[in-house]
DOMARKE-271812 format. One record per residue (C-alpha): y, z, x. Coordinates in Angstrom, 1 decimal, padded with zeros to 4 digits, m for minus. Layout:
<recs>
<rec <Y, Z, X>> ...
</recs>
This chain:
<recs>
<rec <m029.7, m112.6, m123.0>> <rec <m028.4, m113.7, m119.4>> <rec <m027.8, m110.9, m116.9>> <rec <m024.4, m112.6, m116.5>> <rec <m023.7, m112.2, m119.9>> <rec <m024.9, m108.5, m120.1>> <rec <m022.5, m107.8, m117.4>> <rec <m019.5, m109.1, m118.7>> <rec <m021.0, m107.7, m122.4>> <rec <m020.6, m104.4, m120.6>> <rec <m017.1, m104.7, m119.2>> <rec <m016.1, m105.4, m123.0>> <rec <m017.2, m101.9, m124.0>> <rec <m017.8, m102.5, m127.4>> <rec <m017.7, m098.8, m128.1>> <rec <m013.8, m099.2, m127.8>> <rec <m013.5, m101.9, m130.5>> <rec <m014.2, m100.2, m133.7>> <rec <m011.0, m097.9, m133.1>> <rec <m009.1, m100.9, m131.6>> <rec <m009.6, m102.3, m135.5>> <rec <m009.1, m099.1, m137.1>> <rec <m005.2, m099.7, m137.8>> <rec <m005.6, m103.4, m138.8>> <rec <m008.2, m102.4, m141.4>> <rec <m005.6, m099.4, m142.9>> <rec <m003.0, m102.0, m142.9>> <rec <m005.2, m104.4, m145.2>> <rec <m006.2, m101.5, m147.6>> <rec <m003.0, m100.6, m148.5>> <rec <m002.3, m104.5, m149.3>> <rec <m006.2, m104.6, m150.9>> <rec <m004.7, m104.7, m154.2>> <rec <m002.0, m107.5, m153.6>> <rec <m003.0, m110.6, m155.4>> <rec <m001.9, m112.5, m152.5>> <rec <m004.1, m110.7, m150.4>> <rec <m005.7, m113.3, m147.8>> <rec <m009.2, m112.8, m146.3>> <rec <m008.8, m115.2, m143.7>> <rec <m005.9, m113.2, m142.5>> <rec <m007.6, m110.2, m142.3>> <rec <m010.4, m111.6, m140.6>> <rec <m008.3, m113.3, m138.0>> <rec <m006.4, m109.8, m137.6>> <rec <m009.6, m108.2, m136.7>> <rec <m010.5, m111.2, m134.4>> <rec <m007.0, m110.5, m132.7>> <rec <m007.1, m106.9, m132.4>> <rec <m010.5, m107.0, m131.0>> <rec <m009.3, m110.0, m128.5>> <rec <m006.5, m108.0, m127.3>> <rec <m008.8, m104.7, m126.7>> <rec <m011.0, m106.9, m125.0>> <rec <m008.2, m108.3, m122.7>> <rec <m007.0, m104.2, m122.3>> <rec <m010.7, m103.2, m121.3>> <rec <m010.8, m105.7, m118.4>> <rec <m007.6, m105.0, m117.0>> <rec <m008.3, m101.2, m117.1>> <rec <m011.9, m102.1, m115.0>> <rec <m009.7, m104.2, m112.4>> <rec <m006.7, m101.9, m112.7>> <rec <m008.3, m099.1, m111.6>> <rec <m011.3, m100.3, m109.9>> <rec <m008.5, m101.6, m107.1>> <rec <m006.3, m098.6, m107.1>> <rec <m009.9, m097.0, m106.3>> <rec <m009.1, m094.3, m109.1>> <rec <m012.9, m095.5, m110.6>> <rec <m015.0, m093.7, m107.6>> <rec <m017.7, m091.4, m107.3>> <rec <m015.7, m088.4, m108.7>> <rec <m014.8, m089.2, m112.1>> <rec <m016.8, m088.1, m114.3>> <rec <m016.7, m090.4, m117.0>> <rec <m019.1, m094.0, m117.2>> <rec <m019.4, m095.9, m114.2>> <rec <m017.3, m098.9, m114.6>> <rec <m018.4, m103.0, m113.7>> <rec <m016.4, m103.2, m110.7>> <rec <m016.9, m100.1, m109.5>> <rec <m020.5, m100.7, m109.7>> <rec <m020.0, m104.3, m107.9>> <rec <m021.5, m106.1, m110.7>> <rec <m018.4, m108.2, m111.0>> <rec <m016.1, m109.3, m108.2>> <rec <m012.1, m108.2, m108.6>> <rec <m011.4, m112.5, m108.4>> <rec <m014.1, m112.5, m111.7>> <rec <m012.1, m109.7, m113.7>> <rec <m009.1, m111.5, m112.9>> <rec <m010.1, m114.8, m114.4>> <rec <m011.7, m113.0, m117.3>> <rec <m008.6, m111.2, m117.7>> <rec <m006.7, m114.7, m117.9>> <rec <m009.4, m116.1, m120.3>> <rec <m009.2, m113.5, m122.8>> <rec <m005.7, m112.9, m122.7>> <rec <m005.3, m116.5, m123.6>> <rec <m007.9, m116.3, m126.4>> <rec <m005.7, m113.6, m128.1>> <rec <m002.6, m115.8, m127.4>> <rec <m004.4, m118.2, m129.3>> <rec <m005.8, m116.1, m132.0>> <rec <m002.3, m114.6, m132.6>> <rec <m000.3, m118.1, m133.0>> <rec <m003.0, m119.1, m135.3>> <rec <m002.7, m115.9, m137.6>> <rec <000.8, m116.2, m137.6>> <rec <000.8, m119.6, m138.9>> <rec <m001.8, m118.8, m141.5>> <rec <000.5, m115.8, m142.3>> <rec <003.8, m117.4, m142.5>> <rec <003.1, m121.2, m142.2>> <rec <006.4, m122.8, m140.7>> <rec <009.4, m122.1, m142.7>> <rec <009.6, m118.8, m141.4>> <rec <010.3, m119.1, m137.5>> <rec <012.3, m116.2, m137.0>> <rec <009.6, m113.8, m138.5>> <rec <007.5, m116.2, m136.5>> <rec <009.3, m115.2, m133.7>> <rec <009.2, m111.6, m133.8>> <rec <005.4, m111.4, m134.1>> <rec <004.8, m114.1, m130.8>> <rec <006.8, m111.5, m129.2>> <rec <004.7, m108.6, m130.3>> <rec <001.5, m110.6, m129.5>> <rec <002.7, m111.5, m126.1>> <rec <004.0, m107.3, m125.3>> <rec <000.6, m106.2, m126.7>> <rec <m001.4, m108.3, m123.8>> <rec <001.5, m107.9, m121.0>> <rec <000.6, m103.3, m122.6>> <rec <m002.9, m104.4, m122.4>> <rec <m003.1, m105.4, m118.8>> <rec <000.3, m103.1, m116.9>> <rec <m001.6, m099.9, m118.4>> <rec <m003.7, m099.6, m115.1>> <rec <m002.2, m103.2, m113.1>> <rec <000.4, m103.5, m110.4>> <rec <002.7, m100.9, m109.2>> <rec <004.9, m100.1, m111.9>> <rec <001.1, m099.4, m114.1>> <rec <002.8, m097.4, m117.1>> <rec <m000.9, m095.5, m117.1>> <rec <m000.1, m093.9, m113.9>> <rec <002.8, m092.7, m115.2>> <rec <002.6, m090.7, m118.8>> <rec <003.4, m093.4, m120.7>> <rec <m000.2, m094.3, m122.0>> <rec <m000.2, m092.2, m125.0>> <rec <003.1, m093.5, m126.1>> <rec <001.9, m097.0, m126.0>> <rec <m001.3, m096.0, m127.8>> <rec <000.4, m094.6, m130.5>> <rec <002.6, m097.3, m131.0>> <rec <000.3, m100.1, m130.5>> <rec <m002.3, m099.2, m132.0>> <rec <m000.5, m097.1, m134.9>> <rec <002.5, m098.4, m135.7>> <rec <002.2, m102.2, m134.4>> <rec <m001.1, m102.6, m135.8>> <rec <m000.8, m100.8, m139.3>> <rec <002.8, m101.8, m140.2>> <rec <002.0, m105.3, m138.2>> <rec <m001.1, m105.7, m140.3>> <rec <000.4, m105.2, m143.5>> <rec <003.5, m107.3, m143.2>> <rec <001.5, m110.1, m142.7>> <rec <m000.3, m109.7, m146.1>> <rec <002.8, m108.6, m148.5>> <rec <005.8, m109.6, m146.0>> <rec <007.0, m106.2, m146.3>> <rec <007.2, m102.7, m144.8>> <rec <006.5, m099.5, m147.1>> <rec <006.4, m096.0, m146.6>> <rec <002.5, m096.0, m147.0>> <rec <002.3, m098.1, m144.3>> <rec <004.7, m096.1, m141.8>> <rec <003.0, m092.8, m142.8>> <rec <m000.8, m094.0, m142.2>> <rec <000.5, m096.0, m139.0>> <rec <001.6, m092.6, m137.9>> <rec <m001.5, m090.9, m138.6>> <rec <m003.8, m093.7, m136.6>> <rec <m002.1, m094.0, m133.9>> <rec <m001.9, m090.3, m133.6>> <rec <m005.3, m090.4, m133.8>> <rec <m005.5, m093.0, m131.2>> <rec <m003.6, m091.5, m129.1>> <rec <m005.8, m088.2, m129.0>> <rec <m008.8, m090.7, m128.2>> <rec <m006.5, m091.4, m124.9>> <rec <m006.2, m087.6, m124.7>> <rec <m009.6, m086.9, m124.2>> <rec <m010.5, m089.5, m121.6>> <rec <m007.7, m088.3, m119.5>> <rec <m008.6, m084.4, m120.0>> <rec <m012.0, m085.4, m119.2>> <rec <m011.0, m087.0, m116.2>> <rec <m008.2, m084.7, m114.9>> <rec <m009.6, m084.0, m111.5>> <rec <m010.1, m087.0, m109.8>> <rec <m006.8, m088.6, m112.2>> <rec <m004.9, m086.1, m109.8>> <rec <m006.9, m086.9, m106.8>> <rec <m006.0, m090.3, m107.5>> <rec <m002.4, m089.8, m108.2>> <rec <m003.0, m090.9, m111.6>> <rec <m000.2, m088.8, m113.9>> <rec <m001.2, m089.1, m117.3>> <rec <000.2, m087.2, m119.5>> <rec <m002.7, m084.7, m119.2>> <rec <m002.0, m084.1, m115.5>> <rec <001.7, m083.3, m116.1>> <rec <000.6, m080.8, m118.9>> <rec <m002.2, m079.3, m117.6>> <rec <m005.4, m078.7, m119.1>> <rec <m004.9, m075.9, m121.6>> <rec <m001.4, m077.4, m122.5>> <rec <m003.6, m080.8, m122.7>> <rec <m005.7, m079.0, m125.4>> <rec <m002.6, m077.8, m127.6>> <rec <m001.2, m081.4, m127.5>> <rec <m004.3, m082.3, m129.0>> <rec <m004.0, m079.9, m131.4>> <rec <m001.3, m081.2, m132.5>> <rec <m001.8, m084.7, m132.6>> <rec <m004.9, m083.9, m135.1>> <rec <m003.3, m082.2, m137.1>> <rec <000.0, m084.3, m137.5>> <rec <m002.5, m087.2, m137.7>> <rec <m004.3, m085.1, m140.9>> <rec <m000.8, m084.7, m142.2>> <rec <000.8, m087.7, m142.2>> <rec <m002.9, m089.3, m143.5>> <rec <m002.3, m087.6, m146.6>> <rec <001.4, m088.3, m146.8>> <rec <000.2, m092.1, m146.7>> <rec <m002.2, m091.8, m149.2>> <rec <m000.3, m089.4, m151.4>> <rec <000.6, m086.1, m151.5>> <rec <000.4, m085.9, m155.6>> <rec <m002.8, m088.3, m155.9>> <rec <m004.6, m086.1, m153.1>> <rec <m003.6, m083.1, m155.8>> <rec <m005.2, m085.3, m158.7>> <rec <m008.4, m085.9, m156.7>> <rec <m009.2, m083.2, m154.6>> <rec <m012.5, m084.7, m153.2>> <rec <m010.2, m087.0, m151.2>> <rec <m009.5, m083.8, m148.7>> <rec <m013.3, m084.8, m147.6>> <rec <m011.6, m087.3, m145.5>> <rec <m010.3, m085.0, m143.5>> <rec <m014.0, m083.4, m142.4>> <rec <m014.5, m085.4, m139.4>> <rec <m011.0, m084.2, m138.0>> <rec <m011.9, m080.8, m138.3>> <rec <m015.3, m080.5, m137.2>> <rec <m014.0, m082.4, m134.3>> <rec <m011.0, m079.6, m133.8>> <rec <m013.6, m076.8, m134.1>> <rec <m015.9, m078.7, m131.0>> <rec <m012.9, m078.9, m128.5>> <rec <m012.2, m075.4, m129.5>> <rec <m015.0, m074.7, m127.8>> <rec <m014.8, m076.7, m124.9>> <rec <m014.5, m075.5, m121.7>> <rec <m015.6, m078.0, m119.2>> <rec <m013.9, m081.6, m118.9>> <rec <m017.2, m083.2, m118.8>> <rec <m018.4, m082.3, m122.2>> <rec <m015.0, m084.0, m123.5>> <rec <m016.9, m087.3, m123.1>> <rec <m019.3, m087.5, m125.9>> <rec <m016.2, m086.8, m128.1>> <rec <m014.0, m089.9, m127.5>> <rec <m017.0, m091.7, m129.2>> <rec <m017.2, m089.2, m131.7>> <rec <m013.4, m089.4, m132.8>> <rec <m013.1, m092.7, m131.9>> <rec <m015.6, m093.4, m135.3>> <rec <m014.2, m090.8, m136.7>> <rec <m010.9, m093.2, m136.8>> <rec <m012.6, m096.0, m137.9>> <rec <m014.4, m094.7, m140.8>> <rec <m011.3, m093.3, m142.0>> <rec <m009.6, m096.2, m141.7>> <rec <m012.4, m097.5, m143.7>> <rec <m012.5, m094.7, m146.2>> <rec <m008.5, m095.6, m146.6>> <rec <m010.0, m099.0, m147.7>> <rec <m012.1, m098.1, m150.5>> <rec <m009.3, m095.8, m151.8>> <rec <m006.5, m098.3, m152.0>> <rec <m008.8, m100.8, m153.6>> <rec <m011.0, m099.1, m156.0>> <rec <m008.2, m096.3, m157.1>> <rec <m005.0, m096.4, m156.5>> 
</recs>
Protein backbone atom coordinates (compact mmCIF):
# COMPACT_ATOMS: atom_id res chain seq x y z
CA UNK A 1 0.00 0.00 0.00
CA UNK A 2 1.42 3.51 -1.26
CA UNK A 3 2.07 6.09 1.46
CA UNK A 4 -0.12 8.34 -0.81
CA UNK A 5 -2.78 6.15 -0.58
CA UNK A 6 -2.45 5.54 3.28
CA UNK A 7 -2.78 9.21 3.58
CA UNK A 8 -5.71 9.92 1.73
CA UNK A 9 -7.08 6.20 3.31
CA UNK A 10 -6.71 8.16 6.53
CA UNK A 11 -8.53 11.32 5.69
CA UNK A 12 -11.56 8.94 4.78
CA UNK A 13 -11.83 7.75 8.34
CA UNK A 14 -13.38 4.73 7.83
CA UNK A 15 -14.47 4.53 11.42
CA UNK A 16 -17.20 7.15 10.35
CA UNK A 17 -18.69 4.95 7.61
CA UNK A 18 -20.42 2.10 9.35
CA UNK A 19 -22.86 4.73 11.01
CA UNK A 20 -22.98 6.81 7.80
CA UNK A 21 -24.73 3.27 6.40
CA UNK A 22 -26.58 2.66 9.48
CA UNK A 23 -29.88 4.43 8.14
CA UNK A 24 -29.70 3.04 4.55
CA UNK A 25 -29.45 -0.49 5.98
CA UNK A 26 -32.79 0.24 8.42
CA UNK A 27 -34.42 1.57 5.40
CA UNK A 28 -33.88 -1.81 3.41
CA UNK A 29 -34.88 -4.04 6.35
CA UNK A 30 -38.11 -2.72 6.73
CA UNK A 31 -38.58 -3.24 2.67
CA UNK A 32 -36.51 -6.90 3.20
CA UNK A 33 -39.69 -8.57 2.80
CA UNK A 34 -40.99 -6.70 -0.35
CA UNK A 35 -40.90 -8.98 -3.34
CA UNK A 36 -39.74 -6.24 -5.35
CA UNK A 37 -36.94 -5.82 -3.11
CA UNK A 38 -33.72 -4.89 -5.37
CA UNK A 39 -30.19 -5.83 -4.23
CA UNK A 40 -28.52 -3.77 -6.64
CA UNK A 41 -30.30 -0.90 -5.07
CA UNK A 42 -29.35 -1.47 -1.86
CA UNK A 43 -25.85 -1.98 -2.69
CA UNK A 44 -25.68 1.23 -4.70
CA UNK A 45 -27.37 2.96 -1.51
CA UNK A 46 -24.63 1.86 0.59
CA UNK A 47 -22.04 2.90 -2.18
CA UNK A 48 -23.88 6.40 -2.04
CA UNK A 49 -24.10 6.95 1.56
CA UNK A 50 -20.62 5.90 2.00
CA UNK A 51 -19.54 8.39 -1.11
CA UNK A 52 -21.26 11.19 0.44
CA UNK A 53 -19.60 10.54 4.09
CA UNK A 54 -16.51 10.35 2.32
CA UNK A 55 -16.99 13.75 0.52
CA UNK A 56 -18.38 15.13 4.44
CA UNK A 57 -15.00 13.78 6.00
CA UNK A 58 -12.81 15.74 3.65
CA UNK A 59 -14.49 18.86 3.81
CA UNK A 60 -14.49 18.70 7.68
CA UNK A 61 -10.36 18.11 7.50
CA UNK A 62 -10.16 21.28 5.11
CA UNK A 63 -12.97 23.07 6.81
CA UNK A 64 -11.51 23.18 9.89
CA UNK A 65 -7.98 22.62 9.28
CA UNK A 66 -8.15 26.39 7.56
CA UNK A 67 -10.31 28.01 10.13
CA UNK A 68 -7.26 26.62 12.38
CA UNK A 69 -10.04 25.11 14.76
CA UNK A 70 -7.82 21.47 14.27
CA UNK A 71 -4.57 22.75 16.45
CA UNK A 72 -2.68 21.54 19.14
CA UNK A 73 -5.48 21.90 21.76
CA UNK A 74 -8.19 19.69 20.73
CA UNK A 75 -8.19 16.83 22.11
CA UNK A 76 -9.62 14.57 19.80
CA UNK A 77 -7.35 12.65 16.65
CA UNK A 78 -4.91 14.67 14.84
CA UNK A 79 -6.40 15.35 11.52
CA UNK A 80 -4.41 15.08 7.71
CA UNK A 81 -4.13 18.61 7.27
CA UNK A 82 -3.36 19.49 10.45
CA UNK A 83 -0.61 17.10 10.41
CA UNK A 84 0.58 18.49 6.85
CA UNK A 85 0.33 15.21 5.22
CA UNK A 86 -1.91 16.75 2.69
CA UNK A 87 -1.84 20.21 1.23
CA UNK A 88 -5.37 22.41 1.59
CA UNK A 89 -5.16 22.69 -2.75
CA UNK A 90 -5.09 18.42 -2.37
CA UNK A 91 -8.26 18.29 0.00
CA UNK A 92 -9.87 20.60 -2.24
CA UNK A 93 -9.52 18.51 -5.35
CA UNK A 94 -10.32 15.45 -3.35
CA UNK A 95 -13.25 17.21 -2.08
CA UNK A 96 -14.32 17.84 -5.88
CA UNK A 97 -13.46 14.20 -6.91
CA UNK A 98 -15.54 12.58 -4.40
CA UNK A 99 -18.31 14.84 -4.40
CA UNK A 100 -18.68 14.06 -8.03
CA UNK A 101 -18.42 10.31 -7.46
CA UNK A 102 -21.56 10.52 -5.17
CA UNK A 103 -23.21 12.78 -7.86
CA UNK A 104 -22.63 10.02 -10.04
CA UNK A 105 -23.49 7.18 -7.70
CA UNK A 106 -26.74 8.98 -6.89
CA UNK A 107 -28.00 9.59 -10.70
CA UNK A 108 -27.21 6.09 -11.26
CA UNK A 109 -29.38 4.67 -8.17
CA UNK A 110 -32.04 6.88 -9.07
CA UNK A 111 -32.34 5.51 -12.45
CA UNK A 112 -32.04 1.91 -11.27
CA UNK A 113 -34.78 2.94 -8.76
CA UNK A 114 -37.17 4.66 -10.87
CA UNK A 115 -35.94 4.19 -14.53
CA UNK A 116 -37.33 7.24 -16.62
CA UNK A 117 -40.99 7.58 -16.47
CA UNK A 118 -40.74 8.99 -13.22
CA UNK A 119 -38.89 12.50 -13.56
CA UNK A 120 -40.55 14.37 -11.06
CA UNK A 121 -39.77 11.69 -8.23
CA UNK A 122 -36.59 11.77 -10.16
CA UNK A 123 -36.29 15.18 -9.45
CA UNK A 124 -36.89 15.33 -5.91
CA UNK A 125 -34.14 12.81 -5.07
CA UNK A 126 -31.23 14.78 -7.55
CA UNK A 127 -32.11 17.51 -5.32
CA UNK A 128 -31.61 15.62 -2.05
CA UNK A 129 -28.39 14.15 -3.56
CA UNK A 130 -27.09 17.49 -4.51
CA UNK A 131 -28.27 19.24 -0.58
CA UNK A 132 -26.59 16.15 1.07
CA UNK A 133 -23.02 17.06 -0.61
CA UNK A 134 -23.55 21.00 -0.65
CA UNK A 135 -24.48 19.61 3.96
CA UNK A 136 -21.53 17.58 3.50
CA UNK A 137 -18.97 20.14 2.64
CA UNK A 138 -20.82 23.95 4.40
CA UNK A 139 -20.73 21.86 7.78
CA UNK A 140 -17.11 23.16 8.55
CA UNK A 141 -16.51 25.38 4.79
CA UNK A 142 -16.81 29.06 4.11
CA UNK A 143 -18.25 31.64 6.30
CA UNK A 144 -21.71 30.99 6.69
CA UNK A 145 -20.25 27.01 7.95
CA UNK A 146 -23.69 25.86 9.58
CA UNK A 147 -21.10 23.70 12.05
CA UNK A 148 -20.04 26.84 13.59
CA UNK A 149 -23.24 27.78 14.27
CA UNK A 150 -25.53 24.96 16.18
CA UNK A 151 -27.01 23.68 13.30
CA UNK A 152 -24.87 20.41 13.03
CA UNK A 153 -27.05 18.20 15.03
CA UNK A 154 -30.02 19.27 13.18
CA UNK A 155 -28.54 18.23 9.88
CA UNK A 156 -27.37 14.98 11.34
CA UNK A 157 -30.56 14.04 12.42
CA UNK A 158 -32.16 14.78 9.32
CA UNK A 159 -29.67 13.49 6.99
CA UNK A 160 -28.71 10.79 8.28
CA UNK A 161 -32.15 9.84 9.99
CA UNK A 162 -34.78 10.93 8.23
CA UNK A 163 -33.22 11.41 4.57
CA UNK A 164 -31.48 8.23 4.64
CA UNK A 165 -34.12 5.83 6.31
CA UNK A 166 -37.29 7.23 4.69
CA UNK A 167 -34.95 8.02 1.41
CA UNK A 168 -33.82 4.44 1.47
CA UNK A 169 -36.95 2.88 1.66
CA UNK A 170 -38.89 4.81 -0.89
CA UNK A 171 -36.60 3.70 -3.33
CA UNK A 172 -37.33 0.04 -2.65
CA UNK A 173 -41.43 0.14 -2.21
CA UNK A 174 -42.07 3.81 -3.61
CA UNK A 175 -43.61 4.61 -0.50
CA UNK A 176 -43.45 6.22 2.98
CA UNK A 177 -44.73 4.30 6.20
CA UNK A 178 -44.90 4.91 9.70
CA UNK A 179 -42.12 2.17 10.32
CA UNK A 180 -39.99 4.09 8.33
CA UNK A 181 -40.59 7.61 9.93
CA UNK A 182 -40.45 6.11 13.48
CA UNK A 183 -36.87 4.13 12.92
CA UNK A 184 -35.66 7.27 10.88
CA UNK A 185 -36.29 9.13 14.00
CA UNK A 186 -34.59 6.89 16.22
CA UNK A 187 -31.19 6.73 13.89
CA UNK A 188 -30.79 9.91 13.32
CA UNK A 189 -31.33 10.56 17.02
CA UNK A 190 -28.79 8.39 17.49
CA UNK A 191 -26.66 10.05 14.98
CA UNK A 192 -26.98 12.98 16.19
CA UNK A 193 -25.74 11.98 19.86
CA UNK A 194 -22.53 10.56 17.92
CA UNK A 195 -22.18 14.50 16.93
CA UNK A 196 -22.86 15.22 20.55
CA UNK A 197 -20.03 13.55 21.88
CA UNK A 198 -17.37 14.81 19.48
CA UNK A 199 -18.39 18.26 20.30
CA UNK A 200 -18.60 17.75 24.26
CA UNK A 201 -15.30 16.21 23.87
CA UNK A 202 -13.99 19.01 22.18
CA UNK A 203 -15.68 21.93 24.03
CA UNK A 204 -12.64 23.81 24.98
CA UNK A 205 -10.75 24.57 22.20
CA UNK A 206 -14.55 24.53 19.96
CA UNK A 207 -14.90 27.84 22.16
CA UNK A 208 -11.37 28.92 21.81
CA UNK A 209 -12.04 28.64 18.23
CA UNK A 210 -15.29 30.28 18.14
CA UNK A 211 -16.78 27.17 17.09
CA UNK A 212 -20.65 27.27 18.57
CA UNK A 213 -21.99 23.94 18.43
CA UNK A 214 -24.65 23.20 20.04
CA UNK A 215 -22.58 21.87 22.97
CA UNK A 216 -20.94 25.35 23.52
CA UNK A 217 -24.29 27.17 23.68
CA UNK A 218 -25.59 24.47 26.25
CA UNK A 219 -22.77 23.92 28.22
CA UNK A 220 -21.39 20.85 29.34
CA UNK A 221 -23.68 19.44 31.94
CA UNK A 222 -26.71 20.68 29.83
CA UNK A 223 -24.60 18.94 26.84
CA UNK A 224 -24.98 15.68 28.93
CA UNK A 225 -28.84 15.97 29.57
CA UNK A 226 -29.41 16.58 25.76
CA UNK A 227 -27.77 13.47 25.41
CA UNK A 228 -29.84 11.88 27.67
CA UNK A 229 -32.42 12.62 25.85
CA UNK A 230 -31.52 11.91 22.53
CA UNK A 231 -30.88 8.12 23.76
CA UNK A 232 -33.55 7.71 25.10
CA UNK A 233 -35.99 9.21 22.51
CA UNK A 234 -33.83 7.26 20.01
CA UNK A 235 -34.65 3.83 22.38
CA UNK A 236 -38.29 4.98 22.11
CA UNK A 237 -39.01 5.69 18.85
CA UNK A 238 -36.76 2.31 17.87
CA UNK A 239 -39.41 0.30 19.43
CA UNK A 240 -42.31 2.38 18.07
CA UNK A 241 -40.72 1.45 14.56
CA UNK A 242 -40.50 -2.04 15.25
CA UNK A 243 -43.59 -2.37 17.22
CA UNK A 244 -44.91 -1.57 20.30
CA UNK A 245 -47.23 -4.96 20.43
CA UNK A 246 -44.59 -7.35 18.60
CA UNK A 247 -41.79 -6.06 21.16
CA UNK A 248 -44.69 -7.27 23.92
CA UNK A 249 -44.99 -10.78 21.86
CA UNK A 250 -41.18 -11.19 21.92
CA UNK A 251 -39.59 -9.76 24.73
CA UNK A 252 -36.03 -10.83 23.82
CA UNK A 253 -36.17 -8.07 21.22
CA UNK A 254 -35.66 -5.44 24.31
CA UNK A 255 -31.92 -6.95 24.04
CA UNK A 256 -31.52 -4.45 21.28
CA UNK A 257 -31.71 -1.85 23.37
CA UNK A 258 -28.34 -3.14 25.60
CA UNK A 259 -25.83 -1.24 23.82
CA UNK A 260 -27.87 2.14 24.45
CA UNK A 261 -27.87 1.67 27.97
CA UNK A 262 -24.61 0.42 28.78
CA UNK A 263 -23.52 3.29 26.78
CA UNK A 264 -25.93 5.83 29.06
CA UNK A 265 -24.49 4.24 32.28
CA UNK A 266 -20.52 5.08 30.86
CA UNK A 267 -21.33 8.84 30.20
CA UNK A 268 -23.02 8.81 33.46
CA UNK A 269 -19.88 8.47 34.73
CA UNK A 270 -17.92 10.75 32.76
CA UNK A 271 -16.36 13.54 34.01
CA UNK A 272 -13.63 14.62 31.70
CA UNK A 273 -14.22 15.52 27.96
CA UNK A 274 -11.39 13.53 26.86
CA UNK A 275 -12.67 10.12 27.92
CA UNK A 276 -15.81 11.07 25.64
CA UNK A 277 -13.65 9.98 22.75
CA UNK A 278 -13.47 6.29 22.90
CA UNK A 279 -17.38 6.52 22.95
CA UNK A 280 -18.21 8.01 19.52
CA UNK A 281 -16.71 4.66 18.30
CA UNK A 282 -18.44 2.86 20.71
CA UNK A 283 -22.02 4.26 19.81
CA UNK A 284 -21.23 4.86 16.55
CA UNK A 285 -21.29 0.66 16.20
CA UNK A 286 -23.65 0.59 18.53
CA UNK A 287 -25.94 2.31 15.60
CA UNK A 288 -24.78 0.17 13.04
CA UNK A 289 -25.37 -3.12 14.59
CA UNK A 290 -28.78 -2.08 15.47
CA UNK A 291 -29.51 -1.02 12.31
CA UNK A 292 -28.30 -4.42 11.43
CA UNK A 293 -30.17 -6.20 14.21
CA UNK A 294 -33.45 -4.15 12.56
CA UNK A 295 -32.43 -6.19 9.42
CA UNK A 296 -32.73 -9.64 10.61
CA UNK A 297 -36.02 -8.73 12.39
CA UNK A 298 -37.92 -7.45 9.48
CA UNK A 299 -36.72 -10.30 7.34
CA UNK A 300 -36.77 -13.31 9.36
CA UNK A 301 -40.01 -12.35 11.61
CA UNK A 302 -42.14 -9.89 11.03
Amino acid sequence: MSSQFSVWLAASRLRTLPLSVAGIITGNAIASKEESFSSVIFILSLLTAIAFQVVSNFANDYGDGIKGTDNADRLGPKRILQRGLLSAKSLKTGIFISATISILLSISLIYVAFGVDQFFVSLIFISLATTAVWASIKYTVGQGAYGYNGMGDLFVFLFFGWVSVMGAYYLQTQIIDSSSFFLGTSIGLLSAGVLNLNNMRDISNDKNSQKNTLVVFLGSQKAKYYHYLLMLMGTLFLFFGIGVVWVKENPISLLITLPILIHLYQVVKISKPIAYDPLLKELAMSTFFISLALFVIFYLYK
